[in-house]
N, C-alpha and C positions, 0 to 999 in steps of 0.2 A: 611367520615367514622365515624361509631357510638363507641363511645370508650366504652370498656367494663368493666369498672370501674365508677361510679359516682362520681364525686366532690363535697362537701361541705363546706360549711362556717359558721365559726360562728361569728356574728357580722362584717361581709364583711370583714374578715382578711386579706383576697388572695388579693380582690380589691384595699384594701389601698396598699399595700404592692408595689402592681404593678401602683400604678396610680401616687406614689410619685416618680416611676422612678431611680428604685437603679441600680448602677452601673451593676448587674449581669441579669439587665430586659431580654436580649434575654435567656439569659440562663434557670431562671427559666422559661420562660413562656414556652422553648424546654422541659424543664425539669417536666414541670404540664403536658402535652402532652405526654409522657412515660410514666409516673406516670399512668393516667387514661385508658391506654393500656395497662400496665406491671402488675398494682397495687405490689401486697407481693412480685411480683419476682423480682421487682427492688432492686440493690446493689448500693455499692458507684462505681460511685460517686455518683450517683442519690437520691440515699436516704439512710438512716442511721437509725439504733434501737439506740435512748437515752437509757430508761429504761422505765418496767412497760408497755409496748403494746404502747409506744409513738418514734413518729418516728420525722426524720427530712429530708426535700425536700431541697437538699442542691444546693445554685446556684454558679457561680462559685466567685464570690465575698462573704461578712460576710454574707448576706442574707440566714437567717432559715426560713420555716416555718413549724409549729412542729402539726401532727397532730397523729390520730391514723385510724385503720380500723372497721369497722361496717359490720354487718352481710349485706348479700344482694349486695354485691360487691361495698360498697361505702366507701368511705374515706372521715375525717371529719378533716378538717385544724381548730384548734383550737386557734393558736398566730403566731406572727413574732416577728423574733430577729436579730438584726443588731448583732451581734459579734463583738465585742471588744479587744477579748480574746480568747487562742486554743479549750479553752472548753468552753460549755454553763452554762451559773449560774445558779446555784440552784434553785432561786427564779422562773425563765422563765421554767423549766420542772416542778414545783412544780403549776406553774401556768395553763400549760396545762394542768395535770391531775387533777387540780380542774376544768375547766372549760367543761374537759369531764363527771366529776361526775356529774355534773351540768345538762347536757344534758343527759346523760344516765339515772340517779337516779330519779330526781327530771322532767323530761320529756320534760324542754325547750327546746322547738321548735319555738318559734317567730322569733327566732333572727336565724335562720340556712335559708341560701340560695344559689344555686348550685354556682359555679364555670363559670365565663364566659365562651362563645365559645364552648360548648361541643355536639357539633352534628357531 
């Protein structure tokens, strides 16, 4: 089945995230698969508004991975965060919304690559 949402990456965030094997692996990889079905109409648990158009794909262990949406039905995974703590730090949503200015403003596109598995 063709999902009706695109996945993206930037600087392979989703692959590492999933290839070091966190404790929530089945979860998120169920959970990137609604995600690229559901896209905006996924809730929690599935996904969460931080702030500022930045989102979180939540697995069921500390496992974030904090992205936003893009015109054209496509969503753009910008970091991963092991959580520590009930809330995400500063520095990691502060981080993603640089790394989408980055991509939006400034046009980097080298480092974006889809999302395994998406046919």
């Amino acid at each position: 089945m063709t999902s009706v949402w695109r996945l993206l990456q930037y600087r392979q965030v989703v692959e590492a995230v999933l290839d070091s094997q966190p404790l929530d692996l089945e979860s998120l990889e169920m959970r990137l698969d609604l995600l690229a079905d559901r896209g905006n109409l996924c809730r929690r648990p599935i996904s969460a508004p931080i702030e500022d158009g930045i989102f979180e794909l939540r697995g069921t262990g500390p496992t974030r991975l904090l992205f936003y949406f893009r015109p054209n039905r496509e969503i753009m995974f910008v970091h991963a965060v092991t959580k520590k703590q009930s809330k995400l730090d500063r520095k990691d949503i502060e981080r993603a919304k640089r790394i989408r200015s980055q991509i939006e403003e400034d046009g980097e596109r080298e480092d974006i690559d889809p999302v395994h598995d998406q046919d």
